[in-house]
The first five atom37 places (N, CA, C, CB, O) and aatype in JSON, in Angstrom:
{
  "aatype": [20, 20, 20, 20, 20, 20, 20, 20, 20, 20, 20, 20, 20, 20, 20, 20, 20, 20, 20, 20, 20, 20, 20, 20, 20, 20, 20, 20, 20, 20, 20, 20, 20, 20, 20, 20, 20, 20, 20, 20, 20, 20, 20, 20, 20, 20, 20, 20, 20, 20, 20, 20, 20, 20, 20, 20, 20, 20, 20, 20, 20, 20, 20, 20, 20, 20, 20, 20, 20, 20, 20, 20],
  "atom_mask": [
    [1, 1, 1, 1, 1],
    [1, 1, 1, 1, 1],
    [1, 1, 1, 1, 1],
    [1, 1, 1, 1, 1],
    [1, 1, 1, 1, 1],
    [1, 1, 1, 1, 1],
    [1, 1, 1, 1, 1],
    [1, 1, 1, 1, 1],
    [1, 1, 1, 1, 1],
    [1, 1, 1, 1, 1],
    [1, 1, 1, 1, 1],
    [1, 1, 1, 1, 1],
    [1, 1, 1, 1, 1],
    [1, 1, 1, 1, 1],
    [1, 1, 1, 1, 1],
    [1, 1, 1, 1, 1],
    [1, 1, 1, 1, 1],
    [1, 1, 1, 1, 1],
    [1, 1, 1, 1, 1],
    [1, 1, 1, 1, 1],
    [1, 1, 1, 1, 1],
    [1, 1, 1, 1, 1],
    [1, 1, 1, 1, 1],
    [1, 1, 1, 1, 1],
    [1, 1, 1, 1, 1],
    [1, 1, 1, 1, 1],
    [1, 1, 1, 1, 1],
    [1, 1, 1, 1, 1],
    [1, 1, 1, 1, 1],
    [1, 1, 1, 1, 1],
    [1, 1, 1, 1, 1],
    [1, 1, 1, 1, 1],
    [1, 1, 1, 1, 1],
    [1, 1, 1, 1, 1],
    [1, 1, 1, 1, 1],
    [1, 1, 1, 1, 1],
    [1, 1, 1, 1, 1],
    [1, 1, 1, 1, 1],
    [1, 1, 1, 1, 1],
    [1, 1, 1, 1, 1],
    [1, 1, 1, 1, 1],
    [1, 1, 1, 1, 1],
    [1, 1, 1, 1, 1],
    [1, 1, 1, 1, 1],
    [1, 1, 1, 1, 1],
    [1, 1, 1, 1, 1],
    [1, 1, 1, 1, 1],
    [1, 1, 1, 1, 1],
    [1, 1, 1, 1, 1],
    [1, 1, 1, 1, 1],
    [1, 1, 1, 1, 1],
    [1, 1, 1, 1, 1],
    [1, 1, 1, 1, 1],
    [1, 1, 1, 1, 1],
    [1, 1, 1, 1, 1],
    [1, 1, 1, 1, 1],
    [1, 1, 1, 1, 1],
    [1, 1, 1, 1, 1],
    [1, 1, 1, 1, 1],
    [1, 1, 1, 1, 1],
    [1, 1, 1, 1, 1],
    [1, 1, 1, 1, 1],
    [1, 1, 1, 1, 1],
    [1, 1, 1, 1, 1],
    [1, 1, 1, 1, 1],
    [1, 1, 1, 1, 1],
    [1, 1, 1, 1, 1],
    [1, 1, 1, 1, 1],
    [1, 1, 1, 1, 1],
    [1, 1, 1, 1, 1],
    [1, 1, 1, 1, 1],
    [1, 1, 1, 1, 1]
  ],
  "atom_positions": [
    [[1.27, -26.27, -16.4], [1.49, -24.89, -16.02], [2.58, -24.87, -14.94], [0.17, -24.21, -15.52], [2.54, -25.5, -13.88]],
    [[3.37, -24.21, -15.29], [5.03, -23.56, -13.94], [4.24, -23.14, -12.67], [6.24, -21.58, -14.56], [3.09, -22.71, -12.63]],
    [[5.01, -23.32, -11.73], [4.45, -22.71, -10.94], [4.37, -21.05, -10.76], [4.88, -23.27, -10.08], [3.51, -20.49, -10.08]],
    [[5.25, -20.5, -11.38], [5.31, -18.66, -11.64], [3.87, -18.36, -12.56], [7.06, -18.03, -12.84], [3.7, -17.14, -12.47]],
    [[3.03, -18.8, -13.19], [1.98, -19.25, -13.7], [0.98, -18.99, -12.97], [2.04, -20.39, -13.98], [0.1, -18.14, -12.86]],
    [[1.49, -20.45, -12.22], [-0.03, -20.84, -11.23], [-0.27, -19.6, -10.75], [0.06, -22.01, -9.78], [-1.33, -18.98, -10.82]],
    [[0.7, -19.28, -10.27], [1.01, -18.24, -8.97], [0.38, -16.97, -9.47], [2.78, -17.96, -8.57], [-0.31, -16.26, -8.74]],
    [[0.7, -16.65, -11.02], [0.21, -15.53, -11.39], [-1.53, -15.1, -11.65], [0.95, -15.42, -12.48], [-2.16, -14.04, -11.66]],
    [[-1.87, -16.61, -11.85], [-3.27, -16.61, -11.96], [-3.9, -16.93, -10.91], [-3.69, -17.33, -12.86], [-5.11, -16.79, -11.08]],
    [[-3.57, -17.39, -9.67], [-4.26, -17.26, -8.51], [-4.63, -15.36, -7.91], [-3.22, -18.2, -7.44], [-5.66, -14.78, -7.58]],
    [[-3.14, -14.94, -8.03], [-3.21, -13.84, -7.67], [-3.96, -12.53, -8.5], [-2.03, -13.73, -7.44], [-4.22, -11.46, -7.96]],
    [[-4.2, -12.8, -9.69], [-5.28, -12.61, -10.28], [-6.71, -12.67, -10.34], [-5.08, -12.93, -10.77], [-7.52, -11.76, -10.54]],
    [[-6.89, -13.96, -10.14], [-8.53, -13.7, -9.76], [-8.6, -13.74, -7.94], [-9.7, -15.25, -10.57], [-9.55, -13.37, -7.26]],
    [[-7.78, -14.1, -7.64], [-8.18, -13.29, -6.07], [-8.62, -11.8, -5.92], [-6.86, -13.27, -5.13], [-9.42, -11.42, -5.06]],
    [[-7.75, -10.6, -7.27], [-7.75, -9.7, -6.92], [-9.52, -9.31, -7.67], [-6.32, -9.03, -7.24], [-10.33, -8.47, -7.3]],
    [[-9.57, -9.96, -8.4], [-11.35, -10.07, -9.23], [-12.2, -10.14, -8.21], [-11.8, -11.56, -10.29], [-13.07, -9.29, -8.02]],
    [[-11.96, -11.55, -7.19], [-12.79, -11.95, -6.14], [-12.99, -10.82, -5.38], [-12.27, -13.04, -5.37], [-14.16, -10.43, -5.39]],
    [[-12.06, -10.03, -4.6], [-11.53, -9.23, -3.86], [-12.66, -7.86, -4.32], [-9.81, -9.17, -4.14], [-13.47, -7.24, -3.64]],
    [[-12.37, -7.77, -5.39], [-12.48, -6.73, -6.06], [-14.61, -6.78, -5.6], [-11.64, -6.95, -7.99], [-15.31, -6.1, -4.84]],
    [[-14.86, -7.71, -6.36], [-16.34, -8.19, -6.36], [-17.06, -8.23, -4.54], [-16.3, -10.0, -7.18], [-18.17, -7.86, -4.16]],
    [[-16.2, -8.69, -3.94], [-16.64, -8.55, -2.68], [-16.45, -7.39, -1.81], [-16.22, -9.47, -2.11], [-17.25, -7.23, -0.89]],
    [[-15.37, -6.46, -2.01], [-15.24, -5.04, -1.69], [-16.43, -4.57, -1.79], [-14.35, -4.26, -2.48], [-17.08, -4.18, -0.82]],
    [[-16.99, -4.55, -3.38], [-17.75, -3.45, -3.79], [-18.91, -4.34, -3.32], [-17.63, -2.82, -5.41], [-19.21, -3.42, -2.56]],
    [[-19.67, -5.08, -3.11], [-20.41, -5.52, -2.88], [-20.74, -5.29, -1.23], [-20.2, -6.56, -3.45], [-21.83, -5.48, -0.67]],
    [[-19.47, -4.82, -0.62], [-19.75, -4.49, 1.16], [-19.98, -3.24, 0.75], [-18.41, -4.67, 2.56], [-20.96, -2.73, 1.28]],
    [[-19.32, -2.5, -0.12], [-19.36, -1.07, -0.44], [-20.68, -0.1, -0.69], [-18.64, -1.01, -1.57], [-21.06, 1.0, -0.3]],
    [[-21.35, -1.56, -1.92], [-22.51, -1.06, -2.15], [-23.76, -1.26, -2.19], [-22.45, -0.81, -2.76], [-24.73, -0.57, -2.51]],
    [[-23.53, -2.8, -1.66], [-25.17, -3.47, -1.16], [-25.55, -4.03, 0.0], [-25.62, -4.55, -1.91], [-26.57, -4.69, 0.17]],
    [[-24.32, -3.64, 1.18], [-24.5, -4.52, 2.37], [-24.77, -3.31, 3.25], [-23.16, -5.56, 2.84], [-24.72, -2.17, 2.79]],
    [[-25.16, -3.68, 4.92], [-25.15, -2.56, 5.68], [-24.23, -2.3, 6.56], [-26.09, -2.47, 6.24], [-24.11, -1.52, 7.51]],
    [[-23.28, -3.52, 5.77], [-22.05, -2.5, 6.3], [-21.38, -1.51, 5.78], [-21.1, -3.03, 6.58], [-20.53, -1.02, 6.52]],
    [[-21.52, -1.03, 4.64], [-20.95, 0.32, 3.69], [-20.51, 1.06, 4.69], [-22.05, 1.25, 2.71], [-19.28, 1.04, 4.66]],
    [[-21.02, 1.91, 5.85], [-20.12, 3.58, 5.97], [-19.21, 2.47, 6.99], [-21.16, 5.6, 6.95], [-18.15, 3.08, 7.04]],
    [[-19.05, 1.49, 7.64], [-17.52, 0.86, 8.08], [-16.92, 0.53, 7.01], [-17.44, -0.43, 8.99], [-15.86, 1.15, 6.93]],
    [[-17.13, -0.35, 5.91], [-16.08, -0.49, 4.49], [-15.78, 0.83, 4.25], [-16.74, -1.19, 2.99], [-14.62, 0.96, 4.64]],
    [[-16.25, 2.05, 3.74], [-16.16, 3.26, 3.69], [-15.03, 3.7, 4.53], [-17.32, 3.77, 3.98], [-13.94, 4.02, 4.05]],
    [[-15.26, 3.73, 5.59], [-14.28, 4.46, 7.01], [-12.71, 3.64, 7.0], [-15.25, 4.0, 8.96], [-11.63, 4.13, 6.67]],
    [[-13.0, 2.29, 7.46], [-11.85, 1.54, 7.27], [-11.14, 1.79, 5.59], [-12.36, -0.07, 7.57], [-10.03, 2.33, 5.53]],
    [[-11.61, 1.51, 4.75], [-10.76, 2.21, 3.42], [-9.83, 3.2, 3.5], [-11.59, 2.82, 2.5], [-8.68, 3.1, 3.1]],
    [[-10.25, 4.05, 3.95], [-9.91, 5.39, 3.66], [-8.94, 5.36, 5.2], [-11.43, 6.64, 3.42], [-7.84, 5.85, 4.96]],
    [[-9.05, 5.02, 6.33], [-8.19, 4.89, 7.23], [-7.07, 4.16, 6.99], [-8.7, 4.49, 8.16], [-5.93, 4.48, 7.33]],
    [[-7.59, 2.58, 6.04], [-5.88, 2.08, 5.33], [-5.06, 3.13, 4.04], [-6.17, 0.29, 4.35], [-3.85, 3.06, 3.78]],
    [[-5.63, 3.67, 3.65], [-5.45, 4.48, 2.88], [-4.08, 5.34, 3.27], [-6.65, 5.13, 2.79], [-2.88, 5.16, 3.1]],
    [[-4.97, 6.42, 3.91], [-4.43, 7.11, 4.57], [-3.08, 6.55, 5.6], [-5.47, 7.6, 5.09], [-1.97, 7.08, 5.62]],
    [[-3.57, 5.21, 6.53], [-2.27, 5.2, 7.17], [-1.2, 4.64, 6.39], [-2.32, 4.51, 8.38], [-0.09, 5.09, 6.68]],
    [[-1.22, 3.73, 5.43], [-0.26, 3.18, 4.15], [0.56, 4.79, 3.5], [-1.58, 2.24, 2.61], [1.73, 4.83, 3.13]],
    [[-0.31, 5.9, 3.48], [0.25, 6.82, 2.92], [0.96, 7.6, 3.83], [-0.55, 7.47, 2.23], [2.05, 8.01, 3.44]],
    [[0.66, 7.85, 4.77], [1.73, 8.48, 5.77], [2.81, 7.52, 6.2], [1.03, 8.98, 7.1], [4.0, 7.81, 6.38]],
    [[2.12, 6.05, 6.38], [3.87, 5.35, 6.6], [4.67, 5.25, 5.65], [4.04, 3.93, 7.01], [5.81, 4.8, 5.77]],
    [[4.09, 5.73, 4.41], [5.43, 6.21, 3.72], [6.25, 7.22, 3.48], [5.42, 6.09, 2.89], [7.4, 7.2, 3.05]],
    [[5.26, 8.51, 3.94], [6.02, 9.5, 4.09], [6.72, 9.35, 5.68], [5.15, 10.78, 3.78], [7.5, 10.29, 5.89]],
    [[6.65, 8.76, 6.4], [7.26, 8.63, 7.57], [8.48, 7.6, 7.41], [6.24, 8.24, 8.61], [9.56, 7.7, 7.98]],
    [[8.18, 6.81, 6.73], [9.69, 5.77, 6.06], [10.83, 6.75, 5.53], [9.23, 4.63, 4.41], [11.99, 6.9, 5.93]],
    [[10.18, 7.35, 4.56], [11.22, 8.75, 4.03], [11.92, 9.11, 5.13], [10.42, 10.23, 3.47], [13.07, 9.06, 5.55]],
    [[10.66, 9.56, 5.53], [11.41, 11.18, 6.65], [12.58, 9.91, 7.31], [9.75, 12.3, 8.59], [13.74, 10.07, 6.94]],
    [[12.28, 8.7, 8.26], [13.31, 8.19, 9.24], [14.62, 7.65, 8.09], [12.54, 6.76, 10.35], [15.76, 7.41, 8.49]],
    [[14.24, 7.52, 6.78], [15.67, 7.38, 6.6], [16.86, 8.66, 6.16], [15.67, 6.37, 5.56], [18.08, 8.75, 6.06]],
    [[15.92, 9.35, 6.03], [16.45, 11.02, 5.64], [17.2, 10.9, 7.2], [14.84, 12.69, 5.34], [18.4, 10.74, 7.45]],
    [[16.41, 10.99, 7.85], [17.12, 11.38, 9.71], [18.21, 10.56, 10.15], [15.95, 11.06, 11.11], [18.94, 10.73, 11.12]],
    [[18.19, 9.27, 8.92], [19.31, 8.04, 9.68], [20.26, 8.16, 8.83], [18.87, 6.29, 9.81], [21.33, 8.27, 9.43]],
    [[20.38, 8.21, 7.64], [21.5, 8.33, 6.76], [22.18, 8.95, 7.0], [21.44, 8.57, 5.78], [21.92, 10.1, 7.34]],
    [[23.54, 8.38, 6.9], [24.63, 9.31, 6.89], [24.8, 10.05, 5.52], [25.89, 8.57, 7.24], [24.42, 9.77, 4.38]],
    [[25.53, 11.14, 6.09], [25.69, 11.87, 4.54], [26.78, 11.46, 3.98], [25.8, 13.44, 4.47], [27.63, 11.26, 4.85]],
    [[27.25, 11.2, 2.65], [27.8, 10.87, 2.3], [29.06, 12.08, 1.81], [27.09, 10.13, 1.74], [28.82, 13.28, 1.79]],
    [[30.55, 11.41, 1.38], [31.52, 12.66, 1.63], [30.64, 13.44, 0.15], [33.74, 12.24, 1.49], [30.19, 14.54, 0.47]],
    [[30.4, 13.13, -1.02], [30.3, 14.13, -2.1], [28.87, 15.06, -1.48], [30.06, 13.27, -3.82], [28.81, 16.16, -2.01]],
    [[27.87, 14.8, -0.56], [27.57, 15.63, -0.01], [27.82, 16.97, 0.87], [27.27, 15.16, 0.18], [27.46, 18.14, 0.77]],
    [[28.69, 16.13, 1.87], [29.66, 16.99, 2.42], [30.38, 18.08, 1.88], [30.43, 16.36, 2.78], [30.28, 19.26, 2.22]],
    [[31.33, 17.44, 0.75], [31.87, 18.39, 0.08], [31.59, 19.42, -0.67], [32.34, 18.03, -0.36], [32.31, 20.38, -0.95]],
    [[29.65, 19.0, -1.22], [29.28, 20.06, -1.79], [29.01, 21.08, -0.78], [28.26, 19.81, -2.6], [29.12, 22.16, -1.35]],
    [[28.75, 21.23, 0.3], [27.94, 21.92, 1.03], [29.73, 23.36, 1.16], [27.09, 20.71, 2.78], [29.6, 24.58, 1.24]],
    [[30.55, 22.9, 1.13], [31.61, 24.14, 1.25], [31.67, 24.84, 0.19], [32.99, 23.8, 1.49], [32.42, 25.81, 0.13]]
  ]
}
């Protein structure tokens, strides 16, 4: 097996493993409402730092001239 292979099937059942042990804090441990809370807090902040990536490159870009020019 290549290593682009290996690589693909590690990262594969990690995400199985992953997957199995999530739900298992999710739904049989006592830690559920922190797995719960933390989720939804990565969630959420992954989703606003992307709308905040937007917005700072909207604010940093220069405009370019066929912009410019449309605006007359």
């Amino acid at each position: 097996m290549d290593k682009r292979k290996g690589t693909g099937v590690t990262i594969f059942l990690l995400c199985i493993v992953t997957f199995f042990v999530y739900a298992y804090l999710l739904m049989l441990s006592e830690w559920s409402p922190i797995v719960l809370q933390l989720s939804i807090l990565i969630f959420a902040g992954g989703f606003l730092s992307v709308i905040a990536w937007i917005g700072y490159v909207m604010a940093t870009t220069k405009p370019s001239s066929a912009t410019i020019s449309s605006e007359d």
